[in-house]
Every structure is written in C-alpha cells, then in structure tokens.
C-alpha positions in Angstrom: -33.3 -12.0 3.6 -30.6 -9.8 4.8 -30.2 -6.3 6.3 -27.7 -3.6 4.3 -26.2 -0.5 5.6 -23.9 1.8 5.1 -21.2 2.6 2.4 -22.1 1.5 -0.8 -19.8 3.2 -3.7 -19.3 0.4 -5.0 -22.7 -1.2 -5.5 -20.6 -4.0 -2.8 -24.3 -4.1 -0.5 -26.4 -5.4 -3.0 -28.8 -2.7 -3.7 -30.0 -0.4 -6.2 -29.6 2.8 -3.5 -28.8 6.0 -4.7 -25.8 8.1 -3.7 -23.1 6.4 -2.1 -24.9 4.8 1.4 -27.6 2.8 2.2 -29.5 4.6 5.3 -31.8 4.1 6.5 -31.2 0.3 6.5 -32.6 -1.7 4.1 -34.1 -5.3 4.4 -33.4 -7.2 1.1 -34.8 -10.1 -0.5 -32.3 -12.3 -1.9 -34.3 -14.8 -4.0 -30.9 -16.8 -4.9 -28.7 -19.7 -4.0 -26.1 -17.9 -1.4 -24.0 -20.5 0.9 -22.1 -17.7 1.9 -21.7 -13.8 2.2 -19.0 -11.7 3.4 -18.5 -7.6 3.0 -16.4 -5.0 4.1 -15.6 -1.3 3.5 -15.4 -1.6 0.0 -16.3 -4.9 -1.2 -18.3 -8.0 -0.6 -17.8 -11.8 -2.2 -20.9 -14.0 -2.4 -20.4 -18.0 -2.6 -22.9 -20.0 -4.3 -24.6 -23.7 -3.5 -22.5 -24.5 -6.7 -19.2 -23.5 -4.9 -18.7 -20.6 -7.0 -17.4 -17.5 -6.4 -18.7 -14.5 -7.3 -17.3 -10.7 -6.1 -18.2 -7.1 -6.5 -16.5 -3.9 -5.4 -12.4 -2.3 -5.7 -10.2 -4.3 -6.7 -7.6 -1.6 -7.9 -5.2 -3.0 -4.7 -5.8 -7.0 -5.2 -8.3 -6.8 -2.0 -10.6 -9.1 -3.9 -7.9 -11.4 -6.1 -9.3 -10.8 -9.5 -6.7 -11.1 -12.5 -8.1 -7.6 -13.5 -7.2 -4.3 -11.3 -10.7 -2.5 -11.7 -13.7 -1.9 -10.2 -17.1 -4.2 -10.4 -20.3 -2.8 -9.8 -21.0 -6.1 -10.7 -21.3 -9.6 -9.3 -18.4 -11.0 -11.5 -17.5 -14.8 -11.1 -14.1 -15.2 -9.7 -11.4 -18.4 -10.2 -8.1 -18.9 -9.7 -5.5 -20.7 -12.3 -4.5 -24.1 -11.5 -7.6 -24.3 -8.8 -10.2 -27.0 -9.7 -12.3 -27.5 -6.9 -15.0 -25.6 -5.2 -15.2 -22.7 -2.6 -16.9 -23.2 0.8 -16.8 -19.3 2.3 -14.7 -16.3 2.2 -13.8 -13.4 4.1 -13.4 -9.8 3.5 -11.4 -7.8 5.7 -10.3 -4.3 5.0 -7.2 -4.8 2.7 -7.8 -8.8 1.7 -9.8 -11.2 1.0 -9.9 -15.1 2.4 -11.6 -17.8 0.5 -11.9 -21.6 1.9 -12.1 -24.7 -0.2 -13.7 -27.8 0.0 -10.8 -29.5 1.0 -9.3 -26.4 3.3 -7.4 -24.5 0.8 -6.7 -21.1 2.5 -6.5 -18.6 -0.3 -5.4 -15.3 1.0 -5.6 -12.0 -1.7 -4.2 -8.8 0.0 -3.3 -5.6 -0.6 0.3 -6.1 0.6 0.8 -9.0 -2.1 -0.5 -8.8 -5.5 0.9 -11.9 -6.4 
C-alpha cells in the first residue's frame, strides 16, 4: 500500500484520479508483485519480482529510455538492446532516469543524451 499525491498528467501515480492531481492524498492498494518504485514530476518506473521493468509517463525528451518518444498512460514494459539480464531498482529524477542491474549495471537515460 502506498500513498499518491500530487501531479498526475500523466496517469505516472497510479490512479484512476480525474483532472490532472491527486489531492487530497490517496492511499492505494497495490495487489501486485513491485520490488521497486520510483516517480518524479512527470513519470514513474515500477520493477517487478521478475526483474522487469515497466514505465509510465513522458518520454517525448528520453527521461524514461524508451525506443519510442511518446507518452504512456500506460505501464509499458521497458528493455534495452543487447541487455539480457534483470533490473534490481531505478530512479527517476527530473530529466533522467537510473536503472540498476543484477550485476550493477548503471543505466543512465537523460534528457541531455538521447542516445
């Protein structure tokens, strides 16, 4: 169970709200396998038991690191070419995106590098 608040354009705080922010805060149930959870401004990148990563939210910059630049108001399962191995956490920061390995692989996705 988590608490959400705040900006939610983008669907990125897990919640069916309407308009654009979550307010009052919300508890939420999530009946699901989550090892890890990270959000920020505009959106959020869940890791599963599994080691898979799923994201949500804009990715018209490469903030998130999809091959696509669009928006997901979806969770949308995320890899990387030539990666074969699972993901441990991420974090979201305002213009990037970090996601950690199982074996330590520091995979950085920014705004300032769309490669």
């Amino acid at each position: 169970m988590i608490l959400v608040g705040g900006y939610n354009k983008y669907r990125q705080l897990i919640t069916e709200s309407e308009g654009t922010e979550v307010y009052p805060p919300q508890i939420l149930d999530i009946n699901t396998n989550i090892r890890s959870f990270s959000t920020y401004a505009s959106h959020s990148v869940k890791i599963d038991e599994e080691g898979q990563a799923f994201v949500i939210g804009n990715d018209l910059k490469f903030r998130i690191g999809t091959p696509d630049r669009k928006i997901y108001t979806e969770f949308t399962k995320l890899t990387f070419d030539d990666l074969d191995e699972r993901f441990i956490s991420a974090y979201c920061g305002y213009k990037f995106t970090v996601y950690i390995t199982e074996t330590y692989k520091l995979i950085l996705c920014s705004e300032l590098d769309v490669q």
